[in-house]
N, CA, C and O atoms as a CHARMM CRD file, in Angstrom:
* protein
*
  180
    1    1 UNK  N     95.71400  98.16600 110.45900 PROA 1      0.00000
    2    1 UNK  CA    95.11300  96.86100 110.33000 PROA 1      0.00000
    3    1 UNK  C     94.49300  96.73300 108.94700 PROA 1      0.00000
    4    1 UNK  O     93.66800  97.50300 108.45400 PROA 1      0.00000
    5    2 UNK  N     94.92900  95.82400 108.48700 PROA 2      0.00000
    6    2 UNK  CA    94.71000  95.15500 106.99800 PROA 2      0.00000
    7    2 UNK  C     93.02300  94.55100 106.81500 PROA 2      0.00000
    8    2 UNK  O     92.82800  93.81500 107.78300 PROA 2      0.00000
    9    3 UNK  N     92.29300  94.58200 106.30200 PROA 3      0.00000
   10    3 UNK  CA    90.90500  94.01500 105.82600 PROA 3      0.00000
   11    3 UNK  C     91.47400  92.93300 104.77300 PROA 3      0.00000
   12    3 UNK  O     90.91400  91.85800 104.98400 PROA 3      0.00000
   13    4 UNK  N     92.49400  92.84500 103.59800 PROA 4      0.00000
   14    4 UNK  CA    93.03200  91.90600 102.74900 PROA 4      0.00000
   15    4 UNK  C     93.93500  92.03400 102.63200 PROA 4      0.00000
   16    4 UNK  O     94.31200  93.18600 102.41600 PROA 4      0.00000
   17    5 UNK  N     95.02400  90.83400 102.69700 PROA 5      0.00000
   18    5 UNK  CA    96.44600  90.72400 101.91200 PROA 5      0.00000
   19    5 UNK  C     96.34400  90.17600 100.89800 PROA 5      0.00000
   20    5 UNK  O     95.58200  89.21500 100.78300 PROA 5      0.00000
   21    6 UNK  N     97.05600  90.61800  99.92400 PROA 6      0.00000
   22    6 UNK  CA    96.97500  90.11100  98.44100 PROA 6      0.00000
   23    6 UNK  C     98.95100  89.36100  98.71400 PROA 6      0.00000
   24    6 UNK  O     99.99600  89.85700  98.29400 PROA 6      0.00000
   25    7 UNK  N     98.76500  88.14300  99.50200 PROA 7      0.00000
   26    7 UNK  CA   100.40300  87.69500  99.06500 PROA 7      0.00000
   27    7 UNK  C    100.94600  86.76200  97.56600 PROA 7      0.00000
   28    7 UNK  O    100.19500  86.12400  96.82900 PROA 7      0.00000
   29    8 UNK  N    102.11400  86.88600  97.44500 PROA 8      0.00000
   30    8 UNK  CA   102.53600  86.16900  96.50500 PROA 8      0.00000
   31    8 UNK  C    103.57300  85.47900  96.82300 PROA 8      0.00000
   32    8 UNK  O    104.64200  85.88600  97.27900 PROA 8      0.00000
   33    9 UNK  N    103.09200  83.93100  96.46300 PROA 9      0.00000
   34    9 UNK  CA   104.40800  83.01400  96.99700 PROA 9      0.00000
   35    9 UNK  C    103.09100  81.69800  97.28400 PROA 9      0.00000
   36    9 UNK  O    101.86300  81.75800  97.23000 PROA 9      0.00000
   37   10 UNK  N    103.89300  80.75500  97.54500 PROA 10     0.00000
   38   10 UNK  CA   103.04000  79.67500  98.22000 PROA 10     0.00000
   39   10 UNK  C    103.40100  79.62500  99.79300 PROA 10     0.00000
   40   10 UNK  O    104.30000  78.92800 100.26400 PROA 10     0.00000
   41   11 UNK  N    102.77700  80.25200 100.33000 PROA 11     0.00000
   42   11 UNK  CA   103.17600  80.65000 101.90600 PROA 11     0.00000
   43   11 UNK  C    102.59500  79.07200 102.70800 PROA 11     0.00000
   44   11 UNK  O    103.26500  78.67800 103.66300 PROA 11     0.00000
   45   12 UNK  N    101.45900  78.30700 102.30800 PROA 12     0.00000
   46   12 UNK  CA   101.26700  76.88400 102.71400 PROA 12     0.00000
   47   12 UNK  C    102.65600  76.03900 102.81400 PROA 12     0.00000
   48   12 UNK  O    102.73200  75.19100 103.70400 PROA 12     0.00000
   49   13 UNK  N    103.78700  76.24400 101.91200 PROA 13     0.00000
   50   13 UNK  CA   105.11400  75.53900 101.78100 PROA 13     0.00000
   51   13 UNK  C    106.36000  76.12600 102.10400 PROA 13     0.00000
   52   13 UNK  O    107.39300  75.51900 102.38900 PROA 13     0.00000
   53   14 UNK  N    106.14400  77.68200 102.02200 PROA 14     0.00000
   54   14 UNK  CA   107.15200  78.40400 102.37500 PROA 14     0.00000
   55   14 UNK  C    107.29200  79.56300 103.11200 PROA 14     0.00000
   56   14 UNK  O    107.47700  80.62200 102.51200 PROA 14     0.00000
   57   15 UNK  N    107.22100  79.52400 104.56800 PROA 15     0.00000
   58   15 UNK  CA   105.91400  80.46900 105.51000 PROA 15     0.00000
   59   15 UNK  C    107.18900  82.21000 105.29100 PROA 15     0.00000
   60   15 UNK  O    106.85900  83.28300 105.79700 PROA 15     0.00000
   61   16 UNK  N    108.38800  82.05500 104.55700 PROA 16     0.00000
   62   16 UNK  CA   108.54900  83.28200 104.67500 PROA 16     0.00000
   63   16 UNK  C    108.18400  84.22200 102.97000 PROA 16     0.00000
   64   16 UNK  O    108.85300  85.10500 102.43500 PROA 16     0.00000
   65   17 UNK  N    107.26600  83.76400 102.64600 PROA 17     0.00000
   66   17 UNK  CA   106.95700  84.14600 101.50900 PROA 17     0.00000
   67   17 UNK  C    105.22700  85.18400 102.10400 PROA 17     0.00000
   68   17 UNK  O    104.43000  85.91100 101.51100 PROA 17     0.00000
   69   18 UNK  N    105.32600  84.81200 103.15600 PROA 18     0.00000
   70   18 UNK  CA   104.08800  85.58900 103.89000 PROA 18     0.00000
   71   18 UNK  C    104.87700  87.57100 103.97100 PROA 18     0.00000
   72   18 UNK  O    104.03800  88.43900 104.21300 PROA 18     0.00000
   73   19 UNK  N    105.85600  87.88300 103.83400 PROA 19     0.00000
   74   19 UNK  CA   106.79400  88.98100 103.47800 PROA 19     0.00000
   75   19 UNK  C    106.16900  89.26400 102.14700 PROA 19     0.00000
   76   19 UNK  O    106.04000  90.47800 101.99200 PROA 19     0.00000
   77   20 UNK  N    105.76900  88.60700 101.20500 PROA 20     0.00000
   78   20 UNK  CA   106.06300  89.02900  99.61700 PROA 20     0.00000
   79   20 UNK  C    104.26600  89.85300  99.64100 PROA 20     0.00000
   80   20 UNK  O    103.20400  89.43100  99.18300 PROA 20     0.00000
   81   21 UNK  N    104.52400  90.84900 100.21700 PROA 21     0.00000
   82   21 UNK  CA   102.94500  91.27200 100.01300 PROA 21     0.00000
   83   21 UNK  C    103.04800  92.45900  98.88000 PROA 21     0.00000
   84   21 UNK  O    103.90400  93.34100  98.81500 PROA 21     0.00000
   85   22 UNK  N    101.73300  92.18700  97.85400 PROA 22     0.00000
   86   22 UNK  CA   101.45000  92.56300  96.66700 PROA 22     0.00000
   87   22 UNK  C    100.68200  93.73800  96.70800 PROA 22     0.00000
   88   22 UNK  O    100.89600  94.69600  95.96500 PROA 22     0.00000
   89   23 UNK  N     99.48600  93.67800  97.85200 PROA 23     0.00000
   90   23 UNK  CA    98.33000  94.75300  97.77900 PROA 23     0.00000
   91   23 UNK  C     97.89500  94.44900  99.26200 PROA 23     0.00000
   92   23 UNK  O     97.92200  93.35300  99.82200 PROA 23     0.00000
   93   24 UNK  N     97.45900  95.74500  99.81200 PROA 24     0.00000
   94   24 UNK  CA    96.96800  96.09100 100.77700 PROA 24     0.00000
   95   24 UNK  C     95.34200  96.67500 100.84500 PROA 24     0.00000
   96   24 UNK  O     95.11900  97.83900 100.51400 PROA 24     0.00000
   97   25 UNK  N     94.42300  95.92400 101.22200 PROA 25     0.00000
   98   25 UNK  CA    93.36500  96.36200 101.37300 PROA 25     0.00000
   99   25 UNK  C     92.69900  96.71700 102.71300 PROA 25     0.00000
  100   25 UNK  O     92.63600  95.96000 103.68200 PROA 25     0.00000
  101   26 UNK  N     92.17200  98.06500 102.63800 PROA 26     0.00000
  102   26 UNK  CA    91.65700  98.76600 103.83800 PROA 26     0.00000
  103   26 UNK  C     90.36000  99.35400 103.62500 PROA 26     0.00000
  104   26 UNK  O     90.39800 100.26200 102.79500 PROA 26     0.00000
  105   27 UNK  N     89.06900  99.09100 104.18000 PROA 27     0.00000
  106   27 UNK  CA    88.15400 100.45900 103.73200 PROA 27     0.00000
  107   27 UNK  C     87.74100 100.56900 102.47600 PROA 27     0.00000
  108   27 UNK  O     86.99900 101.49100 102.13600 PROA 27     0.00000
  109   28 UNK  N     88.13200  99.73000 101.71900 PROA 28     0.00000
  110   28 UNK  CA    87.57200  98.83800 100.50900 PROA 28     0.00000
  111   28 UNK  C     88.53200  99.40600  99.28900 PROA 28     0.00000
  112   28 UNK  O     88.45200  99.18300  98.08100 PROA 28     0.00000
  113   29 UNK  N     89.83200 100.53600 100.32000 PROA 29     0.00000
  114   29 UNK  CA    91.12600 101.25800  99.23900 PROA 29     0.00000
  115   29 UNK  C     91.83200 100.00700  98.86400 PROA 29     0.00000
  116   29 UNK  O     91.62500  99.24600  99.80900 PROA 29     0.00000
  117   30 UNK  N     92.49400  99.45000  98.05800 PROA 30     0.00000
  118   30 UNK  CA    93.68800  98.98500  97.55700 PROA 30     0.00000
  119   30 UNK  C     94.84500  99.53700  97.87200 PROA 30     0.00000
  120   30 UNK  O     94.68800 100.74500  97.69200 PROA 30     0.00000
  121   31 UNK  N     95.91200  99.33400  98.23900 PROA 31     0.00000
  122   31 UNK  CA    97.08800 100.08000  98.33600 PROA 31     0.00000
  123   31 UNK  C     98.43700  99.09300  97.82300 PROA 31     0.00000
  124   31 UNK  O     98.58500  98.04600  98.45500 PROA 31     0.00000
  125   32 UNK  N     99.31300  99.36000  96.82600 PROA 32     0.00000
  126   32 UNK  CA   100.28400  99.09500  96.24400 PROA 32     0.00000
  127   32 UNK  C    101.54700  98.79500  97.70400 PROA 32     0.00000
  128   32 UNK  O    101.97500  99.75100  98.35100 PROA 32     0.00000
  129   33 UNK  N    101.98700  97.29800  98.01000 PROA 33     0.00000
  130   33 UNK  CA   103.12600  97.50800  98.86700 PROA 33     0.00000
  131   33 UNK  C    104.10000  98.27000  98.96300 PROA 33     0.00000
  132   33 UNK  O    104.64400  98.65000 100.00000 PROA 33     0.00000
  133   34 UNK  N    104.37400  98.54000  97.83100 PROA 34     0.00000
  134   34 UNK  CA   105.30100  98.98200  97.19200 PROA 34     0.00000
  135   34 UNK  C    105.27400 100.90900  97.70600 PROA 34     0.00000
  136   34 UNK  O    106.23800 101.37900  98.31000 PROA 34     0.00000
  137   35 UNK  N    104.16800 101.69500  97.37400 PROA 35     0.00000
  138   35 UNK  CA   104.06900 102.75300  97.69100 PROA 35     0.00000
  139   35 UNK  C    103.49800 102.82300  99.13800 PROA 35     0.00000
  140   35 UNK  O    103.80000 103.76400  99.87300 PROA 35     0.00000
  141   36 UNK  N    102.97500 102.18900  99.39100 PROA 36     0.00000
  142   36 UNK  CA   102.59500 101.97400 101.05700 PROA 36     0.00000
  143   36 UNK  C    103.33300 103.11800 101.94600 PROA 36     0.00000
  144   36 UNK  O    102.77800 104.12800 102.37800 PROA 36     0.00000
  145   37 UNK  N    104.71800 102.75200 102.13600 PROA 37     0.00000
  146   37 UNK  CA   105.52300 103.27400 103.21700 PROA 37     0.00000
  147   37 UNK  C    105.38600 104.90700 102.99600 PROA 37     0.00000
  148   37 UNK  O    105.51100 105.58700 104.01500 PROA 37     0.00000
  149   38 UNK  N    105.19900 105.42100 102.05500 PROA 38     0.00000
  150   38 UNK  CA   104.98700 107.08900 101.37400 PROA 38     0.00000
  151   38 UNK  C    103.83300 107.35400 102.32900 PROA 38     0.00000
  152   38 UNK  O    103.72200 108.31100 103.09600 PROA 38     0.00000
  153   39 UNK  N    102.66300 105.93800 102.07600 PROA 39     0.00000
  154   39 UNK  CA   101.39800 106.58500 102.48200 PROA 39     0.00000
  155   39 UNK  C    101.19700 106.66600 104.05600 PROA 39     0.00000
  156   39 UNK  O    100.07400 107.06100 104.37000 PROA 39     0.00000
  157   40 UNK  N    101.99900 106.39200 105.04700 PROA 40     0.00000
  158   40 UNK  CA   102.21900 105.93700 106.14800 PROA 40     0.00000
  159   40 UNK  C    103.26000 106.81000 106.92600 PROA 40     0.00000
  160   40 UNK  O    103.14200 106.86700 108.15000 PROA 40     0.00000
  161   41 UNK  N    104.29600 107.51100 106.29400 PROA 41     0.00000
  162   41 UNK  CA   105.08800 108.24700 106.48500 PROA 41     0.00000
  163   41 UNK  C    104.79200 109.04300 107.29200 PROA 41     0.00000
  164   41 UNK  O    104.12500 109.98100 106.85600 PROA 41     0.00000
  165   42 UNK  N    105.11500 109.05400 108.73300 PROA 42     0.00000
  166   42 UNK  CA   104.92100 109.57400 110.07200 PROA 42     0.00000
  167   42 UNK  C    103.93600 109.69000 110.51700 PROA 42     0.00000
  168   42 UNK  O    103.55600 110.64700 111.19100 PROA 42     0.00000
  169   43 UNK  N    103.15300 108.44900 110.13400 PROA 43     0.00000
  170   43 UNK  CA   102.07700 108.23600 111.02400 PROA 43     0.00000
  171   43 UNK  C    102.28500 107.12300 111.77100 PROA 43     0.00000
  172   43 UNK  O    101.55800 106.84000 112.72300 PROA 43     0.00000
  173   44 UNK  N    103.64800 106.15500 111.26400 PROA 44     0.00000
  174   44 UNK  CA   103.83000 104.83900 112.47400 PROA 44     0.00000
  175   44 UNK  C    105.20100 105.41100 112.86400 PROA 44     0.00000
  176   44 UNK  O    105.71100 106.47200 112.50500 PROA 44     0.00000
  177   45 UNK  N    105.64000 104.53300 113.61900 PROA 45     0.00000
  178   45 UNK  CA   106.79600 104.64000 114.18200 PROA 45     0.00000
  179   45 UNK  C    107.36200 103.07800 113.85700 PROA 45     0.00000
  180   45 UNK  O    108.48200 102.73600 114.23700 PROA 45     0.00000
């Protein structure tokens, strides 16, 4: 569970631009979308 999404896109006009996520905030960490899945790596299914 996310504390902030940092999205990019105008998701008010184009609701699948709610996908284009930039930064992940948790616990006051930042996390890069991009490297995310590394940091997560067998802890979800």
């Amino acid at each position: 569970m996310a504390d902030l999404m940092i999205v990019s896109g105008k998701t008010e006009e184009v609701i699948e631009d709610i996908e284009n996520i930039e930064l992940v905030f948790r616990g006051g960490i930042g996390y890069s979308s991009k490297a995310l899945p590394e940091h997560v790596k067998g802890l979800v299914r």
